[in-house]
HTML snippet that shows the backbone in 3Dmol.js (N, CA, C, O; Angstrom):
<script src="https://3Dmol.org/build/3Dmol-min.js"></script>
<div id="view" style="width:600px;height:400px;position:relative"></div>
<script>
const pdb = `
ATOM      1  N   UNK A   1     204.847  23.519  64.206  1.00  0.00           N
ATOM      2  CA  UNK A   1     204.509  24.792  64.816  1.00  0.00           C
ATOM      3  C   UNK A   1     204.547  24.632  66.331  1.00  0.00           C
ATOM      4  O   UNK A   1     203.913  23.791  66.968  1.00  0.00           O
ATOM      5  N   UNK A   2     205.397  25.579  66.834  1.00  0.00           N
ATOM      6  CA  UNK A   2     205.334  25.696  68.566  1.00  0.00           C
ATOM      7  C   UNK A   2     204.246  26.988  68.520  1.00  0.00           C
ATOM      8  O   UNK A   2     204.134  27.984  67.806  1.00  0.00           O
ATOM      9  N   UNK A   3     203.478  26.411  69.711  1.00  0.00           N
ATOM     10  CA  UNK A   3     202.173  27.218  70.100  1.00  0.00           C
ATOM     11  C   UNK A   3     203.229  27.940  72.061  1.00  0.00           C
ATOM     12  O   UNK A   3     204.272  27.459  72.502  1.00  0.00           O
ATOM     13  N   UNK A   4     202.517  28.947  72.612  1.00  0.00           N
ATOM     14  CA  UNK A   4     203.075  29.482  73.965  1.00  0.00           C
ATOM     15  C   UNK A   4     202.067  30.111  74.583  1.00  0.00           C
ATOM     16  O   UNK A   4     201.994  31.315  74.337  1.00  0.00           O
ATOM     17  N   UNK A   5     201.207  29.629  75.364  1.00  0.00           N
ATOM     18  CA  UNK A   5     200.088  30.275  76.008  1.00  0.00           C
ATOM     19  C   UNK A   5     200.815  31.341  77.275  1.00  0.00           C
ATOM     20  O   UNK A   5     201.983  31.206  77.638  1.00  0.00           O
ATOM     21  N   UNK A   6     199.973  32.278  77.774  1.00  0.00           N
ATOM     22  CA  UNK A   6     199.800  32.711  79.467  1.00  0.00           C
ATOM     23  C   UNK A   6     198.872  33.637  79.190  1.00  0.00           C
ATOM     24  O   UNK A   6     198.346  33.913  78.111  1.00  0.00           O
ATOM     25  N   UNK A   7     198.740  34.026  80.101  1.00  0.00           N
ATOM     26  CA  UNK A   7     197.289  34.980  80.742  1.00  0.00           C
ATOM     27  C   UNK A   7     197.718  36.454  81.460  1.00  0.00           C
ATOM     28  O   UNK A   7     198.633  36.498  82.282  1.00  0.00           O
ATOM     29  N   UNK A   8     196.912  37.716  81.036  1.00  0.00           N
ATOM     30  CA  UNK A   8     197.068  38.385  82.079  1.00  0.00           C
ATOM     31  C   UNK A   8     195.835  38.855  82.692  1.00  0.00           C
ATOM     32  O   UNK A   8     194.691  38.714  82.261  1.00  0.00           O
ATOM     33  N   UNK A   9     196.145  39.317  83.542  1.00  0.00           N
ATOM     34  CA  UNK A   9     194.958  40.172  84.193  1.00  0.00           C
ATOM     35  C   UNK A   9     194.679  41.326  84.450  1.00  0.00           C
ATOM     36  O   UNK A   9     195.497  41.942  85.133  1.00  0.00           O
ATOM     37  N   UNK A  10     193.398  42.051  83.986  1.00  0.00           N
ATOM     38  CA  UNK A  10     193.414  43.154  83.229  1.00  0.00           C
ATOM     39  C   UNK A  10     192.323  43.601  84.237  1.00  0.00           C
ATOM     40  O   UNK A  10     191.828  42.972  85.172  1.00  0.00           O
ATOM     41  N   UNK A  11     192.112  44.712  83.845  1.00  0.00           N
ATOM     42  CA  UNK A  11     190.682  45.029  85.026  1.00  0.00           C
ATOM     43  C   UNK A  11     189.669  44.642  84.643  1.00  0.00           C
ATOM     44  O   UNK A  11     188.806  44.033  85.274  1.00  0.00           O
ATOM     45  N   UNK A  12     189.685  45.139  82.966  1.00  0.00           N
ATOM     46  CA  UNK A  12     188.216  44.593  82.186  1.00  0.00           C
ATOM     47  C   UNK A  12     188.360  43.009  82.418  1.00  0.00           C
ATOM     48  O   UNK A  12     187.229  42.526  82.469  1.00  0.00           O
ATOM     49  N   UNK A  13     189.043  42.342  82.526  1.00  0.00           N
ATOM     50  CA  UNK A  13     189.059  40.649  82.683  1.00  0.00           C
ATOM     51  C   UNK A  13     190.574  40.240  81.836  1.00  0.00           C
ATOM     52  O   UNK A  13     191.408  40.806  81.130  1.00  0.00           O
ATOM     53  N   UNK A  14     190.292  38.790  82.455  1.00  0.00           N
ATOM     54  CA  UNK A  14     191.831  37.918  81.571  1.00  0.00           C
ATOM     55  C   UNK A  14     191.590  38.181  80.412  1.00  0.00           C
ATOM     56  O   UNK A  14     190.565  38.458  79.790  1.00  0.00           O
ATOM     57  N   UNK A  15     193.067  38.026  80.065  1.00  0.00           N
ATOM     58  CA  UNK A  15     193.334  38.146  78.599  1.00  0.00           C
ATOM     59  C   UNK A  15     194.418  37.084  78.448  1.00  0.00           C
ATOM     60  O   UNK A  15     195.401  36.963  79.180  1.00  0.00           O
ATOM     61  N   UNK A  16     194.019  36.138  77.126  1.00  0.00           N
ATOM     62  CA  UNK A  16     194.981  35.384  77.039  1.00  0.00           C
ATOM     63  C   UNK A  16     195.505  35.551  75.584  1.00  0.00           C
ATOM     64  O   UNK A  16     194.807  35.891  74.629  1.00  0.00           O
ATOM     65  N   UNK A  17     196.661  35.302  75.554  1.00  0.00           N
ATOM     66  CA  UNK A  17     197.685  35.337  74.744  1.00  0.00           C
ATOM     67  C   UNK A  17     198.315  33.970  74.523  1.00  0.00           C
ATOM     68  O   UNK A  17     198.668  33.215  75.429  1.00  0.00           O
ATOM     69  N   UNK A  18     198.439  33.685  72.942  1.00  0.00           N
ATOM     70  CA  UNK A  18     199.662  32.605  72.076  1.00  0.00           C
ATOM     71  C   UNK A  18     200.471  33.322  71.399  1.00  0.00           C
ATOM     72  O   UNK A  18     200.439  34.300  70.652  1.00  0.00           O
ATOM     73  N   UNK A  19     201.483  32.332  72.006  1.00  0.00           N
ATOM     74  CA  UNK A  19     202.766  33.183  70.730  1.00  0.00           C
ATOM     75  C   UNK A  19     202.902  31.852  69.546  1.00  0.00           C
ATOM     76  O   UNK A  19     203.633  30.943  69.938  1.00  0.00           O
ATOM     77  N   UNK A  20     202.535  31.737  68.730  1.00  0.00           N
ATOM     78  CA  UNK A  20     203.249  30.723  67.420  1.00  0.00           C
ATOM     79  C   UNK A  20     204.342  30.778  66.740  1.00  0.00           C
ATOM     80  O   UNK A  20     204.056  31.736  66.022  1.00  0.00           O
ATOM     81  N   UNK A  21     205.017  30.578  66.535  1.00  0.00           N
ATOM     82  CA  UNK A  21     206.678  30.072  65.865  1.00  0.00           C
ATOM     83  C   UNK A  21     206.002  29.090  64.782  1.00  0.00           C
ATOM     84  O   UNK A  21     205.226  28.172  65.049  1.00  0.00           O
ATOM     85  N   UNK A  22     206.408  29.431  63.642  1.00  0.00           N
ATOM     86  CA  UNK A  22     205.923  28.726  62.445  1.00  0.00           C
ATOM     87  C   UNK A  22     206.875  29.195  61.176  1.00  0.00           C
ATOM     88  O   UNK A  22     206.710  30.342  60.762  1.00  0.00           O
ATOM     89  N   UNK A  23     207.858  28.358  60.547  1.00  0.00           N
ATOM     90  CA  UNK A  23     208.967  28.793  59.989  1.00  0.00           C
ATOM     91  C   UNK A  23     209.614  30.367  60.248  1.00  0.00           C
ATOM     92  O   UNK A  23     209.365  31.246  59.423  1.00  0.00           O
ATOM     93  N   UNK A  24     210.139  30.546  60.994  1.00  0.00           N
ATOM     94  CA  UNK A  24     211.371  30.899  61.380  1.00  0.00           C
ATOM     95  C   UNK A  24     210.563  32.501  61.518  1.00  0.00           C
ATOM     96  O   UNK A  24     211.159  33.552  61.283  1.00  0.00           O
ATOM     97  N   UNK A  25     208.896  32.413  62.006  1.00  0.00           N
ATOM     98  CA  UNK A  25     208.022  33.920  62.369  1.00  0.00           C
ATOM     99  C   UNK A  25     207.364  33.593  63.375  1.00  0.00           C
ATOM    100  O   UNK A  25     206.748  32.531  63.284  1.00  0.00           O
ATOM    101  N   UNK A  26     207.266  34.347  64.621  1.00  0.00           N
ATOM    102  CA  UNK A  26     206.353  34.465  65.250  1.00  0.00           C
ATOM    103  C   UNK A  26     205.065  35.517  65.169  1.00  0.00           C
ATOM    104  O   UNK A  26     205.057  36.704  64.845  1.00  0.00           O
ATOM    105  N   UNK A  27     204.013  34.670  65.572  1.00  0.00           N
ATOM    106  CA  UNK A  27     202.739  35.476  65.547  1.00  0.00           C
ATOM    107  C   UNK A  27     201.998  35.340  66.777  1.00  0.00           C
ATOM    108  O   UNK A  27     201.744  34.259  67.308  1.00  0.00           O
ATOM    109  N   UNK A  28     201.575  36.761  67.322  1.00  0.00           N
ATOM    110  CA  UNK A  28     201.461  36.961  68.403  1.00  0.00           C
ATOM    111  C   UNK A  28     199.400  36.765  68.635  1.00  0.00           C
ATOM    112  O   UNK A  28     198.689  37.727  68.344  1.00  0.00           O
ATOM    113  N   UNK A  29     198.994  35.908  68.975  1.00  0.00           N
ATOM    114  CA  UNK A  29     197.215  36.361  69.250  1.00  0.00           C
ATOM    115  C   UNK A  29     196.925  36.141  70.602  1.00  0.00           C
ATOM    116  O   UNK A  29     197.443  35.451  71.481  1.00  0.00           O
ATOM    117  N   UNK A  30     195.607  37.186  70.527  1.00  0.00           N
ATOM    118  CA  UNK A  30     194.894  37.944  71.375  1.00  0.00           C
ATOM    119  C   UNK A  30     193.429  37.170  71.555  1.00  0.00           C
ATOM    120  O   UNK A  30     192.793  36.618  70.656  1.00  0.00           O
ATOM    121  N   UNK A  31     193.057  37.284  73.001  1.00  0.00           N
ATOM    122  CA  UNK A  31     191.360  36.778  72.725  1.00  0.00           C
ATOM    123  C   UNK A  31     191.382  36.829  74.577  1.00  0.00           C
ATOM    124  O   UNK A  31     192.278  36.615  75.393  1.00  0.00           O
ATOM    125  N   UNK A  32     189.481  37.339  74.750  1.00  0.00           N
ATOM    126  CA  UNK A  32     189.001  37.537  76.018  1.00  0.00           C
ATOM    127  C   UNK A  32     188.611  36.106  76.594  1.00  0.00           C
ATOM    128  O   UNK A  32     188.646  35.868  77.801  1.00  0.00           O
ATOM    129  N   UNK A  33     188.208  35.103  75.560  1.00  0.00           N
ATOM    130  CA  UNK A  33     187.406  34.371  76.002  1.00  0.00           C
ATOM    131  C   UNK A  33     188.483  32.755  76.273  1.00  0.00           C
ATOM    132  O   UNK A  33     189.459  32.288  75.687  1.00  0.00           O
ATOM    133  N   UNK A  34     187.534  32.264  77.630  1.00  0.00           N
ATOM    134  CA  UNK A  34     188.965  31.009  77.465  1.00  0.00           C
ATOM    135  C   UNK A  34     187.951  29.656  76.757  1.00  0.00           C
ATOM    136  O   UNK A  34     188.445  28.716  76.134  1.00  0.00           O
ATOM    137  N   UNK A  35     186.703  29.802  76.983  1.00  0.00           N
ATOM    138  CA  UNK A  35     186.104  28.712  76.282  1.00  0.00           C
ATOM    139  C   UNK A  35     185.636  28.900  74.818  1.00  0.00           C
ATOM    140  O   UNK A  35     184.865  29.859  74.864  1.00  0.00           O
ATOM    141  N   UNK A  36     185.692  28.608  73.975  1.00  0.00           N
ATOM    142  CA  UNK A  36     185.435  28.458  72.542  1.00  0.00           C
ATOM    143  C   UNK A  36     186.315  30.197  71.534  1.00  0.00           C
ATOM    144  O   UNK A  36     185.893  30.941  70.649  1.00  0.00           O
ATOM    145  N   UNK A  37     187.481  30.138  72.246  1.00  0.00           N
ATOM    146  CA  UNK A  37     188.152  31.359  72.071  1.00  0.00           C
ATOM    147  C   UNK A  37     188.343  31.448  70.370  1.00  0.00           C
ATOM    148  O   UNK A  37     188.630  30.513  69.623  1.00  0.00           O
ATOM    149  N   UNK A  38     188.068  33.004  69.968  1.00  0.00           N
ATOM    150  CA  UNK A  38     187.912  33.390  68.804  1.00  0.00           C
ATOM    151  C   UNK A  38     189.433  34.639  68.507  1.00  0.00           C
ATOM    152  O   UNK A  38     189.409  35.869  68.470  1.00  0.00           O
ATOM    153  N   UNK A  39     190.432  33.824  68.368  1.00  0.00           N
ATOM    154  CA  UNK A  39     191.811  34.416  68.478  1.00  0.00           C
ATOM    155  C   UNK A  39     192.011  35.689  67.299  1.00  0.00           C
ATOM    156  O   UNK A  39     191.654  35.634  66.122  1.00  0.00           O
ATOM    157  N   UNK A  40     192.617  36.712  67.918  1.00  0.00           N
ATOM    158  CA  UNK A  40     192.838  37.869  67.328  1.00  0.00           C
ATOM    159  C   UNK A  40     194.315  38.200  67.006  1.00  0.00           C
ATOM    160  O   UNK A  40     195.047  38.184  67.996  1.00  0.00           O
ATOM    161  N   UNK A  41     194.840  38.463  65.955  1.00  0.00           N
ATOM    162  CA  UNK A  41     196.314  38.975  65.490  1.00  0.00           C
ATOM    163  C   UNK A  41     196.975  40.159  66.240  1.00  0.00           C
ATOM    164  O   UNK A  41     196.569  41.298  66.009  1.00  0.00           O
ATOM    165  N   UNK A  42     197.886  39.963  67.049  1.00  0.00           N
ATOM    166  CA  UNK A  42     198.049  41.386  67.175  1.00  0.00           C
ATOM    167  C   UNK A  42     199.573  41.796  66.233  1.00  0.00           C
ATOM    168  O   UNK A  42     200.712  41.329  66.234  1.00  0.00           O
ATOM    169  N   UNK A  43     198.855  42.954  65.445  1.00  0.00           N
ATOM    170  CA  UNK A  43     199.699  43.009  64.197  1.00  0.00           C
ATOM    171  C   UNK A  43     200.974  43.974  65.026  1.00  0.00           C
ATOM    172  O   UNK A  43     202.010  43.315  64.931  1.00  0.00           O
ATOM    173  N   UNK A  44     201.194  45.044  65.650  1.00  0.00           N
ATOM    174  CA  UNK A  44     202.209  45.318  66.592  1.00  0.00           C
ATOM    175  C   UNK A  44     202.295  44.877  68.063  1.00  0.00           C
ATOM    176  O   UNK A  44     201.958  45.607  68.995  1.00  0.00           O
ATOM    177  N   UNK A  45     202.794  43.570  68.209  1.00  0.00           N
ATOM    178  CA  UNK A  45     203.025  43.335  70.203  1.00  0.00           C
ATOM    179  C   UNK A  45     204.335  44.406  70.356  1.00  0.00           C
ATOM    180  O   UNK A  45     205.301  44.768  69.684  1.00  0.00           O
ATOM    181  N   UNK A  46     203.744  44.667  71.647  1.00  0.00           N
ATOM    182  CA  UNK A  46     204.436  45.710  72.381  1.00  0.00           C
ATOM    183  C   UNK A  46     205.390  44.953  72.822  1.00  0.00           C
ATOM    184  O   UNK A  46     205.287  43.727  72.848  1.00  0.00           O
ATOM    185  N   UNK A  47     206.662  45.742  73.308  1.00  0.00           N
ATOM    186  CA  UNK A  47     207.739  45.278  74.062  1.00  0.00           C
ATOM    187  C   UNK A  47     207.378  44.397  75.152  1.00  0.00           C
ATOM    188  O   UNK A  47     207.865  43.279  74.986  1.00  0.00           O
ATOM    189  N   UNK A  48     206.540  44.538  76.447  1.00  0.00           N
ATOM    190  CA  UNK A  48     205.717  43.800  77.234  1.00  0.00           C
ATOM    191  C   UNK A  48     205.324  42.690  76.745  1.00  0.00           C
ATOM    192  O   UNK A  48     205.778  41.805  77.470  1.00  0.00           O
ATOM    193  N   UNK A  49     204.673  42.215  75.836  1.00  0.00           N
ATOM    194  CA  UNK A  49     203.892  41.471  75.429  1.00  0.00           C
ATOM    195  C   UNK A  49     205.117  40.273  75.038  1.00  0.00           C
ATOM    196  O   UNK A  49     205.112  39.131  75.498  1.00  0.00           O
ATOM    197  N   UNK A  50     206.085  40.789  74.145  1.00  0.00           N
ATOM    198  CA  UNK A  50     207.319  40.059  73.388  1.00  0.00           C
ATOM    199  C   UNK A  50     208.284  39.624  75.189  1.00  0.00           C
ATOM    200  O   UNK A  50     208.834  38.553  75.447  1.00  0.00           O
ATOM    201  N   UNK A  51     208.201  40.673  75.977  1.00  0.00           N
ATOM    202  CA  UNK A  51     208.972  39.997  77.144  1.00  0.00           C
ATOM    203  C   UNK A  51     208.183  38.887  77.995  1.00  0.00           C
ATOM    204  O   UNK A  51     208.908  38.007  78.458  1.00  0.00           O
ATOM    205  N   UNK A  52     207.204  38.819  78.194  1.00  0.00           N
ATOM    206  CA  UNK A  52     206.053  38.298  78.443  1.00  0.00           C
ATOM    207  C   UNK A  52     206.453  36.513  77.848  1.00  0.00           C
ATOM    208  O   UNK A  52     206.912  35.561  78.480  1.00  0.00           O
ATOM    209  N   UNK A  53     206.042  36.638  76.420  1.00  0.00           N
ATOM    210  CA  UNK A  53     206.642  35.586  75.795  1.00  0.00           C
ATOM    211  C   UNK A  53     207.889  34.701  76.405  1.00  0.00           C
ATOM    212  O   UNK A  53     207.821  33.529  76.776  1.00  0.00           O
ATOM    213  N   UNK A  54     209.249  35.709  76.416  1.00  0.00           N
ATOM    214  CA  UNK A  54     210.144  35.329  76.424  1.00  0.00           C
ATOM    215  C   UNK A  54     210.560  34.290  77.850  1.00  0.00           C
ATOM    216  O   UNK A  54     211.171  33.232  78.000  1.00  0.00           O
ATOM    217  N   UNK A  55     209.896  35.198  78.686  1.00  0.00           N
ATOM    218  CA  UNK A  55     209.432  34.872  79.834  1.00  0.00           C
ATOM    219  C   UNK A  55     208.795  33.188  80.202  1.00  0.00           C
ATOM    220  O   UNK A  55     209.259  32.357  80.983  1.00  0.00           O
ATOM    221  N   UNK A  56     207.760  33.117  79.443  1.00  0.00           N
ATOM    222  CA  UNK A  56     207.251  31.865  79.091  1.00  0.00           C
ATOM    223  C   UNK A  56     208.143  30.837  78.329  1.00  0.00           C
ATOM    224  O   UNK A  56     208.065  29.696  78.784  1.00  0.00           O
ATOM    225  N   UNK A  57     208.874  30.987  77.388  1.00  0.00           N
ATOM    226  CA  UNK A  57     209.657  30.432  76.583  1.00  0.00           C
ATOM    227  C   UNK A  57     210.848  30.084  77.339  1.00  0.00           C
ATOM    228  O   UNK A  57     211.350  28.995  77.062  1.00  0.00           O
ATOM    229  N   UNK A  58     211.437  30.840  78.299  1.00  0.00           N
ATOM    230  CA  UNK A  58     212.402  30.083  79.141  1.00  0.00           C
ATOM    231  C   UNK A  58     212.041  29.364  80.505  1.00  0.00           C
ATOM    232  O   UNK A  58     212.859  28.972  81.337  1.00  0.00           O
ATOM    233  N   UNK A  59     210.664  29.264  80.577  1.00  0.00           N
ATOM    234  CA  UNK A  59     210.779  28.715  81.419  1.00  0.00           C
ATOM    235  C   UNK A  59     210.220  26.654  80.973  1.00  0.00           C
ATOM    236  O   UNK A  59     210.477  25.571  81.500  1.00  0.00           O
ATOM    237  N   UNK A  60     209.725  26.923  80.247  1.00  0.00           N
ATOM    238  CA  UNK A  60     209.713  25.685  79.028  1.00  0.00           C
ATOM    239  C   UNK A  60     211.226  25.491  78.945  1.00  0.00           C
ATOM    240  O   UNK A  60     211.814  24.602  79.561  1.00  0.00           O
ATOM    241  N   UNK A  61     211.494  25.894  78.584  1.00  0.00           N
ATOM    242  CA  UNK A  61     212.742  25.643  78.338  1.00  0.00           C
ATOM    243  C   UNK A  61     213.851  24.778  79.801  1.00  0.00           C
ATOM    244  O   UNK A  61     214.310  23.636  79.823  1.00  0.00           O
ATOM    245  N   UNK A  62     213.958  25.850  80.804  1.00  0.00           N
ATOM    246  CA  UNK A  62     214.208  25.161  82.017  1.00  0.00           C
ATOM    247  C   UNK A  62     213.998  23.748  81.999  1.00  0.00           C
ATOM    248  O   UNK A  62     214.842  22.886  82.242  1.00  0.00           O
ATOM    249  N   UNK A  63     212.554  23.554  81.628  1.00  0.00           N
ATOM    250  CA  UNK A  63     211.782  21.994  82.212  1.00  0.00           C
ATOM    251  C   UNK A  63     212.128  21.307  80.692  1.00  0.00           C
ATOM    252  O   UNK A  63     211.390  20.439  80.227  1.00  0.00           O
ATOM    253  N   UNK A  64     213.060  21.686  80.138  1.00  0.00           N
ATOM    254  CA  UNK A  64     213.585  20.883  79.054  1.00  0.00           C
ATOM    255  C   UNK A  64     212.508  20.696  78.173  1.00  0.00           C
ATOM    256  O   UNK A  64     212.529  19.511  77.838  1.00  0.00           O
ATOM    257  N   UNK A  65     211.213  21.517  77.423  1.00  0.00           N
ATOM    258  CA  UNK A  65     210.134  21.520  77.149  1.00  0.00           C
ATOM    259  C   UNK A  65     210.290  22.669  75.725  1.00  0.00           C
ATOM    260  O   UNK A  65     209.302  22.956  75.049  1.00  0.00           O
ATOM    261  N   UNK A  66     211.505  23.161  75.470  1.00  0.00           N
ATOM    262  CA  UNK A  66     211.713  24.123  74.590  1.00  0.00           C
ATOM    263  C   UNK A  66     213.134  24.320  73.833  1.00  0.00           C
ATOM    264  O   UNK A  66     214.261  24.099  74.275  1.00  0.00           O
ATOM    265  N   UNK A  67     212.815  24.709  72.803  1.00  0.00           N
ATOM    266  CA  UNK A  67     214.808  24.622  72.564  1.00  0.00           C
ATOM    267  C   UNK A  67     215.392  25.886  72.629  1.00  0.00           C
ATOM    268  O   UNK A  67     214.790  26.808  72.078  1.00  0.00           O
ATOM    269  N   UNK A  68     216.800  26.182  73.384  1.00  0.00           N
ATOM    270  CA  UNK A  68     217.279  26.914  73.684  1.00  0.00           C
ATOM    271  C   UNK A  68     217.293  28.004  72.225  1.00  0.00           C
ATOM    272  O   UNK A  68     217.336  29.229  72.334  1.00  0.00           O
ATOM    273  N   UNK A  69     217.253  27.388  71.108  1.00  0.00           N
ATOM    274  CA  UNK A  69     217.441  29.136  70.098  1.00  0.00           C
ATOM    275  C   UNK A  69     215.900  29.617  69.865  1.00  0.00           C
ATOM    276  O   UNK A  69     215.536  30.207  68.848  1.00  0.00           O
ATOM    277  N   UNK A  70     214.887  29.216  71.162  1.00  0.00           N
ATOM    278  CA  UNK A  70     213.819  30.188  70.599  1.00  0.00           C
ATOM    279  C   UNK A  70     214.179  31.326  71.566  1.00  0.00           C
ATOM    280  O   UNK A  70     213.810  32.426  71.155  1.00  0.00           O
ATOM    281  N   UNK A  71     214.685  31.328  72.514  1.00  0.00           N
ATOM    282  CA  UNK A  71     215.552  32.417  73.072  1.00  0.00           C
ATOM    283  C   UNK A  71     216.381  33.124  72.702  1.00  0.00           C
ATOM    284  O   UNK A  71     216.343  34.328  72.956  1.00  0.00           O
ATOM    285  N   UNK A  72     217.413  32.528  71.956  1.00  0.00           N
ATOM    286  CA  UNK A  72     218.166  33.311  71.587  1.00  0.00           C
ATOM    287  C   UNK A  72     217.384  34.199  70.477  1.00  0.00           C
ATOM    288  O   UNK A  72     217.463  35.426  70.412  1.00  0.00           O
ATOM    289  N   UNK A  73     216.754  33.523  69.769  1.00  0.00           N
ATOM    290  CA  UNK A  73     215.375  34.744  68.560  1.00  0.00           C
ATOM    291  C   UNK A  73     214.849  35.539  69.805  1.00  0.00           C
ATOM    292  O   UNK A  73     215.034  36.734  69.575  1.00  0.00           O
ATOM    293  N   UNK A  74     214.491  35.424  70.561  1.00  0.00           N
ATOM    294  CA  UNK A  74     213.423  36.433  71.514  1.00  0.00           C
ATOM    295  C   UNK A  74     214.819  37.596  71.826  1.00  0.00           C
ATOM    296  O   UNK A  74     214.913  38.646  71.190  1.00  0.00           O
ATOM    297  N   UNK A  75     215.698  37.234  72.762  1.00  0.00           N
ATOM    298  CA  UNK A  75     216.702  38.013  72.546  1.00  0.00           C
ATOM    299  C   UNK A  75     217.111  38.769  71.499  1.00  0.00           C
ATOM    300  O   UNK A  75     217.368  39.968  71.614  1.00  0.00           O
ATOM    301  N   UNK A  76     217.174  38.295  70.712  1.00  0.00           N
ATOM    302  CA  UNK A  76     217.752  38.773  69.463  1.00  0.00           C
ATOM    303  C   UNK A  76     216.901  40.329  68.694  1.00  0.00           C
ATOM    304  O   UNK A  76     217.447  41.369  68.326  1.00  0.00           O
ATOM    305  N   UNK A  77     215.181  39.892  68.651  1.00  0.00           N
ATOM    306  CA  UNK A  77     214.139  40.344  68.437  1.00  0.00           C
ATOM    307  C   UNK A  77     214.022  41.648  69.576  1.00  0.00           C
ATOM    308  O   UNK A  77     213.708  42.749  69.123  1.00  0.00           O
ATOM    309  N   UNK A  78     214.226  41.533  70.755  1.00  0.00           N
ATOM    310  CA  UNK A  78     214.620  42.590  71.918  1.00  0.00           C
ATOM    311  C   UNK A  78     215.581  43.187  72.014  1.00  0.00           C
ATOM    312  O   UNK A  78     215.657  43.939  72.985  1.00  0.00           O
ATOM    313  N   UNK A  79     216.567  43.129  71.194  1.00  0.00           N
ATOM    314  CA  UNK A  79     217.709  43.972  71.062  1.00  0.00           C
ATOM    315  C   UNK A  79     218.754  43.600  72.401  1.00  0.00           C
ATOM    316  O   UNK A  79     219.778  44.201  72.726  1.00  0.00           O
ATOM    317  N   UNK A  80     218.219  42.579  72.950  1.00  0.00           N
ATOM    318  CA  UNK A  80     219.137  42.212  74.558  1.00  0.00           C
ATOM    319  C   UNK A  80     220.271  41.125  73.568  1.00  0.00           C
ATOM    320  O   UNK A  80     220.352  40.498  72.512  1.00  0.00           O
ATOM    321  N   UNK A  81     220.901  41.427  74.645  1.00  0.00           N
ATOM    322  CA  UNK A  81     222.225  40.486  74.233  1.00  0.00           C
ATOM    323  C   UNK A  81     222.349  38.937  74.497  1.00  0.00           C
ATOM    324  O   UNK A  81     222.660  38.636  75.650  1.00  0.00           O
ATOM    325  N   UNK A  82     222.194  38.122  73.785  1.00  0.00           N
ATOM    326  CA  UNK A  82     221.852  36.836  74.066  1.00  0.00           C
ATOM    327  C   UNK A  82     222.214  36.264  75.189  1.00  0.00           C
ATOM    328  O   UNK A  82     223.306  36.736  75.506  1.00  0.00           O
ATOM    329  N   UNK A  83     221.867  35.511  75.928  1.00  0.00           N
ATOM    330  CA  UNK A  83     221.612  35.011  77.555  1.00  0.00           C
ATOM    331  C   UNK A  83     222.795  33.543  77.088  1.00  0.00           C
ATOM    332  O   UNK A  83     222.274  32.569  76.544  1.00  0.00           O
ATOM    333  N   UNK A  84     224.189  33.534  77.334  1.00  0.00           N
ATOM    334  CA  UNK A  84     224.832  32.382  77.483  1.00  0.00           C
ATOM    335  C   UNK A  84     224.061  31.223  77.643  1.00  0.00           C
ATOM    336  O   UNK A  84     223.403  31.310  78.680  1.00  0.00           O
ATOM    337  N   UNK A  85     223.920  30.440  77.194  1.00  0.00           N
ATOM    338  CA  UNK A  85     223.448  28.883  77.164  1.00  0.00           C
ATOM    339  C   UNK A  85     224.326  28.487  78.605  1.00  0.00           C
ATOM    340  O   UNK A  85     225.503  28.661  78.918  1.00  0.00           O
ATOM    341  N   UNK A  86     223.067  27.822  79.367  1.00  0.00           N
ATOM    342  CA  UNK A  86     223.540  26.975  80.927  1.00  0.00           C
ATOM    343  C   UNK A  86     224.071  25.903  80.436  1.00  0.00           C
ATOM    344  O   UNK A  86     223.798  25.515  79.300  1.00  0.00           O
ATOM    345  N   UNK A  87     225.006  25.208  81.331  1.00  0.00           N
ATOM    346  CA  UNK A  87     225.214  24.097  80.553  1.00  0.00           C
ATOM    347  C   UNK A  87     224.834  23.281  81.700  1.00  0.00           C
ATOM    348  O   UNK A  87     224.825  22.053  81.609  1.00  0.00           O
TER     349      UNK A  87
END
`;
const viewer = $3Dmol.createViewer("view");
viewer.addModel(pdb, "pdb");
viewer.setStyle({}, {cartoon: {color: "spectrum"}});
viewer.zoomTo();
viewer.render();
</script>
């Protein structure tokens, strides 16, 4: 299982977000708290949320920390047209 943290910032406070990849599904959770965090499903992520991800996922990736077809799934999943592989 690949786990994908980041954070946003909200007015009510941070919010952090994992994306999990766990046979060939991602699952998106939710939670306010960063110490002893009690993670929440979010059963529809918004477009934001999935770019957000993707966002995170290539940049892992950059630092050679990710493999290039979890992009091409994020792409794929966004209806964008897959991003040529750098060589």
């Amino acid at each position: 299982m690949e786990s994908h943290e980041w954070r946003e910032r909200t007015e009510e406070g941070t919010r952090y977000y994992r994306g999990n990849y766990h046979g060939d599904r991602w699952t998106i959770l939710v939670t306010t708290m960063k110490r002893d965090p009690v993670w929440e499903r979010v059963e529809k992520p918004t477009e934001e949320i999935w770019r957000a991800l993707r966002d995170v996922v290539w940049r892992k990736y950059q630092r050679k920390r990710g493999p290039w077809e979890r992009i091409v799934d994020l792409d794929k999943m966004l209806g964008d047209e897959p991003t040529p592989r750098p060589h």
